[in-house]
C-alpha positions in Angstrom: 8.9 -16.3 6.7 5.7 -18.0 7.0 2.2 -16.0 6.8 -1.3 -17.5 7.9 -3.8 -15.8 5.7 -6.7 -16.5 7.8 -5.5 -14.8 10.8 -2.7 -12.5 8.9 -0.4 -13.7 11.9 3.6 -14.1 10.9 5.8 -17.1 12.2 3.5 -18.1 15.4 -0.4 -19.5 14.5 -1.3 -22.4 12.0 -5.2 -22.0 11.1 -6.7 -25.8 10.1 -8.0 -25.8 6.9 -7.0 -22.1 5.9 -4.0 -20.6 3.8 -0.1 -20.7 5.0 2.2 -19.4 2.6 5.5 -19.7 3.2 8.5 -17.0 1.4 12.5 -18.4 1.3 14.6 -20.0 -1.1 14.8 -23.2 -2.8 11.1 -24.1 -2.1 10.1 -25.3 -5.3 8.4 -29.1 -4.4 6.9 -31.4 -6.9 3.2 -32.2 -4.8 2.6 -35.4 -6.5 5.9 -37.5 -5.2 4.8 -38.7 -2.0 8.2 -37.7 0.0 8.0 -34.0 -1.2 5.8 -31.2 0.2 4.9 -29.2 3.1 4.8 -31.4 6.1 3.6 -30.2 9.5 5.5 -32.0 12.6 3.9 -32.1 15.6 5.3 -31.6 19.5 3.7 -35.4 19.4 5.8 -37.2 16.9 2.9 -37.2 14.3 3.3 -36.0 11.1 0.9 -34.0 8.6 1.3 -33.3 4.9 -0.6 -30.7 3.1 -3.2 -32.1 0.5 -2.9 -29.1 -1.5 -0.1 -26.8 -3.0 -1.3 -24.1 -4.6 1.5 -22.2 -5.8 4.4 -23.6 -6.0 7.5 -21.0 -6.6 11.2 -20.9 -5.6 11.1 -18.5 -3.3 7.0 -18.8 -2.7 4.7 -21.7 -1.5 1.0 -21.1 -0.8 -0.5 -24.3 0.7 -3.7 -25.6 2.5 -3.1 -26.1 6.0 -4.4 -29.6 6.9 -8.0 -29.5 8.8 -6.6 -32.5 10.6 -4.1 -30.8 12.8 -4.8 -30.9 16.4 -4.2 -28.4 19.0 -0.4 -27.9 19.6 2.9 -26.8 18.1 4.5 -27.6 15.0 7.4 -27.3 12.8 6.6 -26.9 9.1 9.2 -28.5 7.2 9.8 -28.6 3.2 11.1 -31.7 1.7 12.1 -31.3 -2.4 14.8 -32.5 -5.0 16.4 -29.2 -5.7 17.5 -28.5 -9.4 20.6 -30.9 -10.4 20.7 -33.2 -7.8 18.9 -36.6 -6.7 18.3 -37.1 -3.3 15.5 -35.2 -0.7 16.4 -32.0 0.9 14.6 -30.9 3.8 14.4 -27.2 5.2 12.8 -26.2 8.6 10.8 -23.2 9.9 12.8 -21.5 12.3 10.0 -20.6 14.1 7.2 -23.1 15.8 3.6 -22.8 14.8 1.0 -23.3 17.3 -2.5 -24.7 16.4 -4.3 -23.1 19.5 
């Protein structure tokens, strides 16, 4: 489930440069590693990471939403290195997020 705190909206609006916080499993991401994080995929092709992860839980991420995004819809997608193995996973929103 993702939450946007700025407009307390569930699964549908992204708010640039506010608060998304995003509840599952497995979420855990190391921020610093450039291939890890929240990334926001655009309807466009383009691609968005989030400068900032501000807590950083298994089961709960609470991230900056990038001021850069544009107007559209987006996937958000977590990329970490789950506990005891080597190589990126990736998890998906089910939902798209729209920057309106």
């Amino acid at each position: 489930m993702y939450l946007d705190h700025a407009r307390e909206s569930r699964n549908d609006k992204l708010t640039p440069g506010g608060v998304g916080e995003l509840r599952g499993k497995l979420l855990k991401v190391d921020p610093e590693a450039a291939k890890q994080g929240v990334h926001f995929l655009g309807d466009d092709g383009g691609e968005v990471k989030s400068p900032l992860v501000i807590r950083n839980k298994p089961s709960n991420l609470l991230f900056e939403v990038p001021e850069s995004l544009a107007i559209g819809d987006y996937t958000l997608e977590i990329r970490s290195i789950v506990k005891r193995t080597s190589s990126i996973r990736t998890g998906q929103l089910g939902d798209s997020l729209t920057v309106e």
